[in-house]
C-alpha positions as CSV (number, residue, x, y, z in Angstrom):
1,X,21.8,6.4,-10.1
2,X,18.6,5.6,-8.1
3,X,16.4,8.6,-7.5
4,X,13.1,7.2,-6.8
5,X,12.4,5.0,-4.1
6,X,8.7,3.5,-3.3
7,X,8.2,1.6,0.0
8,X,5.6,-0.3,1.3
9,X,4.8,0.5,4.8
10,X,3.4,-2.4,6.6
11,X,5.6,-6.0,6.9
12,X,8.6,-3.5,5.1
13,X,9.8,-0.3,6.2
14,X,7.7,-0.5,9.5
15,X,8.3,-3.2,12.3
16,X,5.8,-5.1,14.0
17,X,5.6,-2.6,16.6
18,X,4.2,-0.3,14.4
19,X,7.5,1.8,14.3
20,X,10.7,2.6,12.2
21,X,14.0,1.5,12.8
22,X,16.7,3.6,13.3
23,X,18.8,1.8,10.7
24,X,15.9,2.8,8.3
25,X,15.5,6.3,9.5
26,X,18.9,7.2,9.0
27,X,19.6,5.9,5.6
28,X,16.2,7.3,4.3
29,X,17.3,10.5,5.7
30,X,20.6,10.1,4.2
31,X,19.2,9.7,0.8
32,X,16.7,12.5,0.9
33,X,19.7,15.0,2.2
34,X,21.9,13.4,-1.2
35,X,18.5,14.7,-3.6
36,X,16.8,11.2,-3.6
37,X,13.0,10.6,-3.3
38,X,12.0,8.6,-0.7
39,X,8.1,7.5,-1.3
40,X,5.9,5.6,0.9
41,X,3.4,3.3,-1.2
42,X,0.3,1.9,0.8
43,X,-2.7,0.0,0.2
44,X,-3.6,2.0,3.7
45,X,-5.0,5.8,3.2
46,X,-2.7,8.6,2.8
47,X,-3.3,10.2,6.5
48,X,-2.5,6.6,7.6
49,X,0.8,7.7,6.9
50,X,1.3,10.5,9.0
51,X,3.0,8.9,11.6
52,X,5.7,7.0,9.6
53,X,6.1,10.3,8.0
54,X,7.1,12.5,11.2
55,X,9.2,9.6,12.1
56,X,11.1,10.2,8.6
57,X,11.1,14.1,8.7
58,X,8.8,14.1,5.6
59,X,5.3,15.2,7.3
60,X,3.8,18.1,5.9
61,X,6.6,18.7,3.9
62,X,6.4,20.3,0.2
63,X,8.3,18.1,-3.0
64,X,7.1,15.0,-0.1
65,X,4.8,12.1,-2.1
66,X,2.9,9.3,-0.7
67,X,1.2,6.5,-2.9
68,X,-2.1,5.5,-1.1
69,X,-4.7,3.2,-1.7
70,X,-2.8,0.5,-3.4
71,X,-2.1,3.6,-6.4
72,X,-5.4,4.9,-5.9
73,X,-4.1,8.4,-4.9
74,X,-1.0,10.1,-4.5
75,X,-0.4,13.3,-2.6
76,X,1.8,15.5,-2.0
77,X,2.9,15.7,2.2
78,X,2.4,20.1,2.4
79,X,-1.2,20.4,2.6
80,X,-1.7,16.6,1.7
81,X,-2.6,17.9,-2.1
82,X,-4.3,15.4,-4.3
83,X,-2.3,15.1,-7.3
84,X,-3.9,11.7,-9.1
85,X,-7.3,10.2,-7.9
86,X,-9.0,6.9,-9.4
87,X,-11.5,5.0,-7.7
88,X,-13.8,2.3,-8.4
89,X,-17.9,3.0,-9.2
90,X,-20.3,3.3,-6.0
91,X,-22.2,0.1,-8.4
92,X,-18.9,-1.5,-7.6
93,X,-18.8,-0.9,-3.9
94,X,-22.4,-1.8,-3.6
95,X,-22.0,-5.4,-5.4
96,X,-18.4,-6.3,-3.3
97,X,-20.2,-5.3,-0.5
98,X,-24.0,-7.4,-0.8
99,X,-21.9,-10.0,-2.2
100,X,-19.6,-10.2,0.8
101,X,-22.2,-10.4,3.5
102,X,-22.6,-14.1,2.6
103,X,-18.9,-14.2,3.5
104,X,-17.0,-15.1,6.6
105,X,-15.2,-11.8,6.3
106,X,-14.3,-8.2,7.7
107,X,-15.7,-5.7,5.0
108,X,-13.4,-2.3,4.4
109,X,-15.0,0.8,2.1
110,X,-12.8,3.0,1.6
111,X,-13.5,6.6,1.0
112,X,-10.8,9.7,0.7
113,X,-11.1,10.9,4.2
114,X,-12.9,7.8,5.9
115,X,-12.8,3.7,6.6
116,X,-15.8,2.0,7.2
117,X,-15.8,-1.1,8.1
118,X,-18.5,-4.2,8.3
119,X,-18.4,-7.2,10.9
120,X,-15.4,-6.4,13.1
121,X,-13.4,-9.1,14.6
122,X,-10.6,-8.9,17.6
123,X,-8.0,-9.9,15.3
124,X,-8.8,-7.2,13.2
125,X,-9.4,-4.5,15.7
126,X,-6.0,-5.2,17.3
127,X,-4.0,-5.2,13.3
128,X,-5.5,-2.2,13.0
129,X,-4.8,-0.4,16.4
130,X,-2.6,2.5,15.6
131,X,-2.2,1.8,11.8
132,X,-5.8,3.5,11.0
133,X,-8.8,4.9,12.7
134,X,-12.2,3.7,11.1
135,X,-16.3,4.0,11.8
136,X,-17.7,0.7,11.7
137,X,-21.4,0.1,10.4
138,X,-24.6,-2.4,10.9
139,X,-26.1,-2.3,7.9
140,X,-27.2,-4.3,5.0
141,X,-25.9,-1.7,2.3
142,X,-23.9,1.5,1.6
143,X,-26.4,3.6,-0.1
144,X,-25.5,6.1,2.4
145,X,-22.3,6.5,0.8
146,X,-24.0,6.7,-3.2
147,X,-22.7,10.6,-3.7
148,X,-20.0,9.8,-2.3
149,X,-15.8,9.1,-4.2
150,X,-15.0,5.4,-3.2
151,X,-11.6,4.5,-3.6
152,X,-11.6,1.1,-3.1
153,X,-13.2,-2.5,-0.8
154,X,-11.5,-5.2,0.7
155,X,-12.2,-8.5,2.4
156,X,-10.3,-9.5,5.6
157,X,-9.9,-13.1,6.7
158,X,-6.5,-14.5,8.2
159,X,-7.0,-17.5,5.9
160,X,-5.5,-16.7,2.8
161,X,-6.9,-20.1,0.7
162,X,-10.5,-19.0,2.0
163,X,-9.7,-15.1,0.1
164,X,-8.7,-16.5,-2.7
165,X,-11.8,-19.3,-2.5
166,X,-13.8,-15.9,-2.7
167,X,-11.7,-13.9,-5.6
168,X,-12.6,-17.2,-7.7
169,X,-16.2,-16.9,-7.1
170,X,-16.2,-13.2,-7.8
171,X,-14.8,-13.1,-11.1
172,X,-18.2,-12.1,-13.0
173,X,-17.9,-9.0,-10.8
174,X,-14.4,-8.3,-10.6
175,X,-12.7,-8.9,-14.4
176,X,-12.5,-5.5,-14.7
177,X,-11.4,-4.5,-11.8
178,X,-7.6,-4.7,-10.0
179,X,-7.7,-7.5,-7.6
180,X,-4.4,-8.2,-4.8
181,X,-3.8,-9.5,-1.5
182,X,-1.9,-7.9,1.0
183,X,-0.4,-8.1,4.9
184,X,-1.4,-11.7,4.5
185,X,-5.0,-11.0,5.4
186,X,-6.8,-9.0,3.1
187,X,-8.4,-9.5,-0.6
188,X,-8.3,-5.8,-1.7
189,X,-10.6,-4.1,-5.4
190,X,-9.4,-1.8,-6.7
191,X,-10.4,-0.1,-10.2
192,X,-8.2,-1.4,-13.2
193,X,-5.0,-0.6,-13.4
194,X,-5.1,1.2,-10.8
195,X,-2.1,-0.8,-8.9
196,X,0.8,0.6,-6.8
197,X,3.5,-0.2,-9.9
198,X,1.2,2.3,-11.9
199,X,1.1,4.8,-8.9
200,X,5.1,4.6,-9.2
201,X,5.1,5.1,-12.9
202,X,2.8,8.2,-12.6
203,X,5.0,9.9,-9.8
204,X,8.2,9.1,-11.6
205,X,7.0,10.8,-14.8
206,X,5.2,13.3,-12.5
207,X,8.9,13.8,-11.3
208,X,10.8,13.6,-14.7
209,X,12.6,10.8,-13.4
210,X,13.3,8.0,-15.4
211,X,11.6,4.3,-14.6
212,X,15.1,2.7,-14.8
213,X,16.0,5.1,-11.8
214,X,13.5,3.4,-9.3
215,X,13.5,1.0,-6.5
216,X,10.4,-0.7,-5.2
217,X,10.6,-2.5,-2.1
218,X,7.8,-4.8,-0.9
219,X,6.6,-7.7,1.2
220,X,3.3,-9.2,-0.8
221,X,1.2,-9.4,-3.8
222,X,-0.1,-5.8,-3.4
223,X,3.4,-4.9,-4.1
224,X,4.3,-6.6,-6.7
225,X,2.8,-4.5,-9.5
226,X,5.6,-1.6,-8.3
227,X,8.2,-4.4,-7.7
228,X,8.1,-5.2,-11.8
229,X,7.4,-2.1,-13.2
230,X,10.7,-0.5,-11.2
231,X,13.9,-0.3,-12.0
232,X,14.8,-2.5,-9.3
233,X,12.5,-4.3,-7.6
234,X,13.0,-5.9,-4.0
235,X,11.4,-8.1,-1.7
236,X,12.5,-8.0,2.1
237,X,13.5,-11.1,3.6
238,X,10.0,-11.9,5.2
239,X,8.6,-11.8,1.8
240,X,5.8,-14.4,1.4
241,X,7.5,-17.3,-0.6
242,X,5.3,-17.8,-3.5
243,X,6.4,-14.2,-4.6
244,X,10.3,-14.1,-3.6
245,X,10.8,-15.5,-7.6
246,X,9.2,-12.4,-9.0
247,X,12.0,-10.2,-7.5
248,X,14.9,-9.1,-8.8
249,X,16.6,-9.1,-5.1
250,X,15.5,-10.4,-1.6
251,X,17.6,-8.6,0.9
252,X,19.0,-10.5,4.2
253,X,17.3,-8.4,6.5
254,X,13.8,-8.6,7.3
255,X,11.3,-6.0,8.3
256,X,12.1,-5.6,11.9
257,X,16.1,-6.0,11.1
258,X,16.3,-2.4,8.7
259,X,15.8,-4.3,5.2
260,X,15.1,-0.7,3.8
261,X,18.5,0.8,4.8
262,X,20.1,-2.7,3.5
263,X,18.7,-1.7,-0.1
264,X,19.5,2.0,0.6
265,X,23.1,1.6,1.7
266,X,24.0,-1.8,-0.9
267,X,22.3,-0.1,-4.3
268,X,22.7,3.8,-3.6
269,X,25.5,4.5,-1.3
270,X,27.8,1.1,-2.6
271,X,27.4,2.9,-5.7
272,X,28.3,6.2,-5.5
């Protein structure tokens, strides 16, 4: 039986009004009540979450996990205790960074507690409006963040040839780093293997549950790490195509249509 299940949040348990479904709610609920784990997995940061978490009953609640940071942390809700932390050099940061203001892109540094964020756009200010709060700067570098943990950087352009134009000019820099694209906008670095499938992993051992008792559900490449390395992985319906082969199941219902409860109610509940 499935014991374990990791969710992306954005384009997969949450609807493009930034809330979740009733369908969703109920069967998450459901499963929690039956012993079951449910676990929101984000590239976003952990009190990013806190929202989709009251809306599930799971805010600031103890034996609660979220995955954050694309596997960069994971927390427990009560208290929002760090259990597992990587992040990437401030050497790193500093080079994504210079090198990306020869870019046409957003710039996102991501620290525990804070998003700052280079070259705003109205596209991007409006995405983000009530997913995440962040302080945007003016300047040239980030040596104002050298002492500081850095989790992890992105780039941000709706052009998804143009990212990946970049990730191929930034290989000198990035081989040893964990590179993914996600909400069909942004070119995320994280440190390597440091990837949400790994974040899975970690909890489910953290848990003593076994990997062949997961589910991972997801929309896009920063997802498909956990998608292979559960025991079943699923893409929603408005999975981008290029990735649909990678997953073991692609459910009917989309993101805004409760394509979590579809997984929840046809491979936990049709199985009991």
């Amino acid at each position: 039986m499935y014991r374990l299940i990791a969710s992306d949040l954005d384009e997969t348990l949450i609807k493009a009004d930034r809330t979740v479904c009733d369908e969703n709610i109920e069967a998450i609920k459901k499963f929690m009540e039956m012993g079951g784990y449910f676990v929101c997995a984000t590239g976003r940061p952990f009190f990013t979450a806190f929202g989709t978490l009251k809306e599930l009953g799971q805010y600031e609640k103890e034996g609660q996990y979220v995955i954050s940071f694309n596997g960069g942390a994971i927390t427990e809700n009560k208290g929002n205790r760090l259990l597992h932390y990587e992040g990437i050099t401030f050497e790193q940061a500093s080079e994504l960074y210079k090198r990306g203001l020869k870019y046409d892109v957003c710039m996102h540094v991501y620290t525990l507690d804070t998003v700052y964020t280079y070259n705003m756009n109205p596209g991007e200010v409006a995405y983000l409006d009530n997913r995440q709060e962040f302080t945007e700067i003016f300047t040239d570098n980030i040596d104002f963040l050298k002492d500081t943990e850095i989790v992890k950087c992105l780039y941000e352009n709706t052009d998804h040839e143009y990212l990946r134009s970049i990730a191929a000019e930034l290989t000198d820099i990035t081989d040893d780093m964990d590179v993914s694209y996600s909400s069909n906008r942004y070119l995320e670095f994280n440190k390597k293997g440091v990837n949400k499938g790994a974040g899975l992993l970690r909890l489910a051992d953290l848990l003593g549950i076994d990997h062949k008792d997961t589910i991972a559900i997801g929309d896009n490449y920063n997802d498909l790490a956990m998608i292979k390395a559960a025991g079943l992985g699923v893409g929603v319906a408005n999975t981008i195509e290029s990735m649909k082969p990678e997953c073991d199941v692609i459910t009917e219902r989309d993101c805004d249509h409760g394509a979590v409860a579809e997984v929840i109610e046809k491979y936990v509940f049709a199985k009991m």
